[in-house]
Every structure is written in C-alpha cells, then in structure tokens.
C-alpha positions, 0 to 999 in steps of 0.5 A, a space after each residue: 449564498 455564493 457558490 464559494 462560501 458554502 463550504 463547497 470548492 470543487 478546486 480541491 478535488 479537481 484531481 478525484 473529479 478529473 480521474 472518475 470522468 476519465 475512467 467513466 470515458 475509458 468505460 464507455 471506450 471499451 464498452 463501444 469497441 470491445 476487447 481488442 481496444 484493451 491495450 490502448 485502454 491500459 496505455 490511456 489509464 497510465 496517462 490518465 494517472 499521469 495527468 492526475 499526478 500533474 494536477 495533485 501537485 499543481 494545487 494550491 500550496 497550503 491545507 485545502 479544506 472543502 465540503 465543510 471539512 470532509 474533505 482535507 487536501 495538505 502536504 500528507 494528502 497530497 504526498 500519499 496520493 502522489 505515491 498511490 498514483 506512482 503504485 498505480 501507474 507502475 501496476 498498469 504498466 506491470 500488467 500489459 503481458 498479463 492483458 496481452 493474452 488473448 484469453 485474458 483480454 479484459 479492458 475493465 480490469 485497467 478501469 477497475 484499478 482507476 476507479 480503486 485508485 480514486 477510492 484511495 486517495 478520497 481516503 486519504 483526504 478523509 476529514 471524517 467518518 463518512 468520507 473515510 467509509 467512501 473512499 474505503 468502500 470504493 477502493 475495496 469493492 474494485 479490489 474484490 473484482 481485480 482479485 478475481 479477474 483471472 476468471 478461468 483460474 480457480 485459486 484466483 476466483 477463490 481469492 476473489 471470494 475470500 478477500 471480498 467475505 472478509 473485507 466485508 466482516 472487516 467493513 461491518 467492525 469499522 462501522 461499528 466503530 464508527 458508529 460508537 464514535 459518533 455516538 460518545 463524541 456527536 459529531 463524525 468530522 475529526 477535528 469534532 471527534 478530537 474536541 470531544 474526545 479529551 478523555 478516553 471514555 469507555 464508549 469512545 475506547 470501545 469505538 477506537 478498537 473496533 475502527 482500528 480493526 477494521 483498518 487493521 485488515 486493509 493494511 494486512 496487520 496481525 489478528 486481521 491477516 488471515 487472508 493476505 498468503 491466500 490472496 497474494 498467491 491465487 490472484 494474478 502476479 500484477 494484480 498481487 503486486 497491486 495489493 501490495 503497493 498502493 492499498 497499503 499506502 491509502 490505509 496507512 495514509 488514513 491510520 495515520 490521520 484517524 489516529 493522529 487528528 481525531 484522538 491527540 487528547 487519548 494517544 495511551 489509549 490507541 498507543 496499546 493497540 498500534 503496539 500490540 498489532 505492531 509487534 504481533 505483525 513483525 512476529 508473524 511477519 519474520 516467522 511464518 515467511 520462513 517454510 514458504 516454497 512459493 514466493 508469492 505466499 513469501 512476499 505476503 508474508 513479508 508485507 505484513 512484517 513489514 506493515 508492522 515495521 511502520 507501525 512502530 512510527 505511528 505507535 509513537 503519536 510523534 510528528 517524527 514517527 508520522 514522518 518515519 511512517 510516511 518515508 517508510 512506506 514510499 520505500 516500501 513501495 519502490 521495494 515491493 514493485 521491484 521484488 514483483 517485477 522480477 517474479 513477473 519476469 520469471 518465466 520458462 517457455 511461456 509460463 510464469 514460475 512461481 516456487 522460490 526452487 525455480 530460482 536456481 541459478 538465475 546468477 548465471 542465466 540472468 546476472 543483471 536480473 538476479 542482482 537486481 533482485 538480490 539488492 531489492 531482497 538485502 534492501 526488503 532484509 533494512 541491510 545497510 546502505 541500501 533504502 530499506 535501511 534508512 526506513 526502518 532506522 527512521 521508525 525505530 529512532 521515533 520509537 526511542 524518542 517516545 520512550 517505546 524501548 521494548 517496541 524498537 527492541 523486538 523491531 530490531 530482533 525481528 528484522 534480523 530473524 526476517 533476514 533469514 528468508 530473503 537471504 535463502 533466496 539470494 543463497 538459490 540463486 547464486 549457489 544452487 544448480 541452474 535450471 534451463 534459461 529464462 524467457 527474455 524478460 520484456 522492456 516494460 518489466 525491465 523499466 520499472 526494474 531498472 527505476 525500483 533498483 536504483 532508487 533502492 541502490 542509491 537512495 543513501 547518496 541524497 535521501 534530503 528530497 523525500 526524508 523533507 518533503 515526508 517531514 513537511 508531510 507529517 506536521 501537516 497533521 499537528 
C-alpha cells in the first residue's frame, strides 16, 4: 500500500506542518538566547506567518482531502485560514511596544500565538469530531496562557484564570455533545454524521445542544458570554485585540461547517438555536455596551453583538448566508484590529488609558487619529458607505431569502440602538474639552491603522474581490 493511497497526503497540511516546525524552531531560539532575542522572536514569527500565508494560497486549487477525511482544505478553509493568519500577523505587530518593556520581555508569548494560530486553522480544516477537539484545544490552551502573560498585573493573571475555568466547563459541553453524536449517529466524520442524521432523533438533538454550546463560548455568544467584558479588559491591550480577531474567525469558520456539512438533513432542529443565540447576542450586545466607562469592557461588548450579527447569516442554512458569514467576518476583523490599534495608541506620559473620558478632545490633539477611529466607530455602528455596512446588509438579505423576517427585524432594531454608544465616543471626542497631549503614536501602530482605515473607508469603491472570493468560499460547503 502506497504512501499516497492510505489516505494520508502531507500536501494538504504543508502550511500547519510548516508553522509548528517554525514555532518549535523559534522556541528553541529563545529558549538558547534568553529574553533579549524577544524582539527578533516576534519579527521571525510575522514572516513565519507570512510564509505560512504564501503556502495556504499556493495549494492545489480544488477540495484537498487527507488522513481519510479528517482533514478538509477547500475554498472556505483556505479563506478563513488567510484571515486568521492576517488576524495573527496584525496581533504580533500590535504587540512589539508591549514586548519592548523590559519588564514584559517574554519571547513565549509571539511562540504561544503561533502555536494557537495552528490550532485555529487545524479547526478550520476539521472533517470531524476528533479534528474539531484538537484544533480547539490547541487554540484555546495558548489563549488561556497569552491571557495571563502580564504576570505582575493582577486583573491580567485573574483574566487568565477566569477565561481557562470556563473554557474548560465549555470544552467538557462540546464533548458531550460530541460524544452524543457519536453515539446516535456511529461514526465522528461530518459526511457520516449527515448520512446518518436524516431525522433529528431525540439523542442527536440533544448532542447538537450541547456542541453548539460549546462553540457558543468561543465565539463569546449569549448564554455563554459571562467571561468576555472580564477578559478583554484584564489581559493586556494586544493580547484583547487577539481575542477579538483571529479566535472568532476559527470559531465561526468551524460553526459554519459543523452546522452546515454534518446536519443539512436537520436545518429546523439547529435553526432554533442559531436563532434564539442570534438574538440574545445583539440584545446583549446593544444594551449592556451602553453604561460602560472603559473602553475595553465596551469593545467586548460589542464583539458579542457583533457574533450575533453574523449569526443571523448562519441562521438561514443558505450558501448565501454562508457567504454573508463569511464577508462579514473578514470586515469585522479589519474593524476590530483598527478600533485596538488606536486604543493601543492612547497613551499619556507613558501609559496606556483606557476609560472612554480619556477620549476628550483627541479631535484636537490628534485629528488624523480621531478621524480614523470615528470612521472605524461609524463602520462598527453598519453606518452607510462604510464596510460594516455592507456586512450587515449581506446577513440580513440572507435571513429575508430564508423567510427569517422577525430575525432581520430585531437585527435591524438592535443595530440602531447599538449605534447609540459607538456614537457617544465620536461625541468625546469632538465635542468634549480636551485633555493634555497624547504621546506620539508609534510607526507600527500607525501602519496597521492606516491598512484597517482605509479598507473600512473604501471598501464600497470595489467590494467584487471579497464579496466573490467569500461567495466561491461558501458553496465549497454544499
């Protein structure tokens, strides 16, 4: 029996298996030298990522199977996996002032988001149960870690603690769900799973609750998002900016294939769930934001609302709200890291401020910085023509082709009251009195500013590229 024929090609994980030598490579680097290589540590991981990038779009075109289906590389995999990586790369460079101190010199810490960004795009790939548990695990575990990382800071140790109880309560739901699953059904791959899954028996339905749950808590969606305000603002400013940009697309890439390819034949039986979690999350989302004072606790907020938005996508069980999903989130990152990267910038006499007050003024200390922010606050806000617009019009237009009416409805509502607080800040900042000066905002932080804004600013000029590339994306997976 050939090497090939086994079912076992090493083409298809080329990329995976090229970024864990990497990070193993880089370890071993820092573990010889010490922390005064940590700089160059975090400049090899980005090109590391880079080279990975290269390599995701240089496979074979067409749907790469491997290790007898476990393993899936198709148009979907590989344009989530090229937005993780971006989410990544952007993360690292985020990170160079917050690694520069030398109290905070830690060279694991660029190897620790390698090592989760492999998880994240193994779970991309995941063709079954046991794949899907893998790539989560390994994402998560480097993410528990990352979110300590600030050892001398209480509030970052205590979100480190909190985030790792509960992603191990939610770990334990997802396998019991799985482990239901696999029961009714008899076999973990998701092409079984939706041979045998026709009807929705009692047990399989059962098993679906308990998976989505689990999945529920990566992606910060309503009941399960007790720990995302506590975790954004104790973790360090880039280690949040992480949370919020590359997890979330390995966790929506893997709801959108678990629901999609392994229960077609049941779509009414999870459309409930995706419902009711849709519109607890833009509830939540637009409410709760609304008394924040720090910014970070705002911005968690407002990733949950906004995991809400692009669930009303997935809620259709359409290859259009697959690709809805799937534009949606590649805006939302691009929103996300910009919004970070000006709170990262906020900075007096040396340190970081983090309470929406500090904002006042910025208009006229730092114009070009508060526009930029207030663009990425009206985009964040789907106010037209900016980018977040377009992503929220491609959802909604998925849940009226489904009949989902009530869904886009409540969408529509809670987007307006949601605009309420992003246009508070915009109000600090132009209208209040201004404080002292800023600190000069650094070249970095500036570069990744100046790529979010104008992707956010320009995005309605020629959305074809991504609005097809998502679209070719989405009916990979029917």
């Amino acid at each position: 029996m050939s090497f090939q024929s086994a079912g076992y090609q090493l083409l298809p994980v080329l990329p995976e298996l090229v970024l864990a030598a990497g990070a193993m490579v880089l370890l071993m680097i820092g573990a010889f030298q010490g922390v005064r290589v940590t700089g160059l540590v975090t400049a090899l991981a980005v090109v590391l990522l880079v080279i990975v990038g290269v390599l995701e779009l240089t496979l074979p075109a067409g749907k790469l199977v491997t290790f007898n289906g476990s393993f899936i590389v198709d148009d979907f995999a590989r344009f989530l996996k090229i937005l993780a990586l971006i989410g990544s790369g952007a993360t690292l460079i985020l990170s160079a002032e917050f690694l520069a101190d030398p109290s905070r010199r830690i060279f694991e810490y660029s190897i620790l988001v390698l090592l989760s960004t492999l998880g994240m795009m193994v779970l991309i790939s995941a063709g079954d149960l046991i794949t899907l548990y893998l790539g989560l695990e390994l994402m998560s575990l480097a993410l528990y870690v990352v979110a300590a990382s600030n050892r001398d800071d209480v509030k970052s140790t205590e979100a480190g603690l909190k985030y790792f109880v509960l992603g191990a309560l939610s770990s334990g739901m997802l396998l019991y769900g799985a482990s239901l699953i696999y029961g009714f059904t008899g076999t973990v791959s998701f092409a079984g799973i939706a041979a045998a899954a026709k009807t929705g028996s009692i047990g399989i339905v059962f098993g679906i609750v308990f998976l989505l749950a689990g999945l529920c808590f990566k992606v910060s969606a309503v009941p399960f998002h007790m720990w995302t305000p506590d975790v954004y603002e104790g973790a360090p400013t880039p280690v949040t900016a992480f949370f919020a940009s590359a997890p979330k697309v390995a966790a929506l890439a893997v709801f959108t294939r678990v629901t999609l390819t392994a229960f077609p034949g049941i779509i009414p039986e999870w459309q409930q769930i995706v419902v009711f979690v849709a519109i607890a999350s833009m509830a939540l989302g637009s409410f709760a934001a609304i008394g924040q004072k720090n910014i970070k606790r705002l911005m968690a907020y407002s990733s949950i609302g906004h995991m809400g938005f692009a669930l009303v996508g997935l809620a259709s069980g359409t290859a259009e709200g697959a690709q809805g999903v799937l534009v949606y989130i590649a805006i939302y990152v691009a929103m996300t890291l910009g919004a970070f990267t000006v709170i990262l910038a906020m900075k007096r006499e040396g340190r970081h401020v983090e309470n929406i007050s500090d904002f006042a003024g910025l208009s006229r200390t730092n114009p070009l910085l508060a526009f930029f922010f207030a663009m990425l606050l009206f985009s964040l806000a789907g106010v037209p023509p900016l980018a977040g617009f377009f992503g929220k019009f491609y959802v909604f237009v998925a849940a009226i082709q489904a009949h989902l009416f009530t869904l886009a409805v409540i969408g529509v509502i809670t987007s307006v009251i949601g605009a309420y607080y992003y246009l508070s800040i915009v109000k600090v900042m132009y209208f209040d009195e201004q404080l002292t000066r800023l600190d000069p905002v650094r070249v970095e932080l500036r570069a990744v500013l100046a790529v979010a804004g104008l992707f956010n600013l320009f995005f309605f000029i020629y959305p074809g590229p991504l609005v097809s590339v998502a679209s070719a994306a989405a009916k990979s997976l029917f």
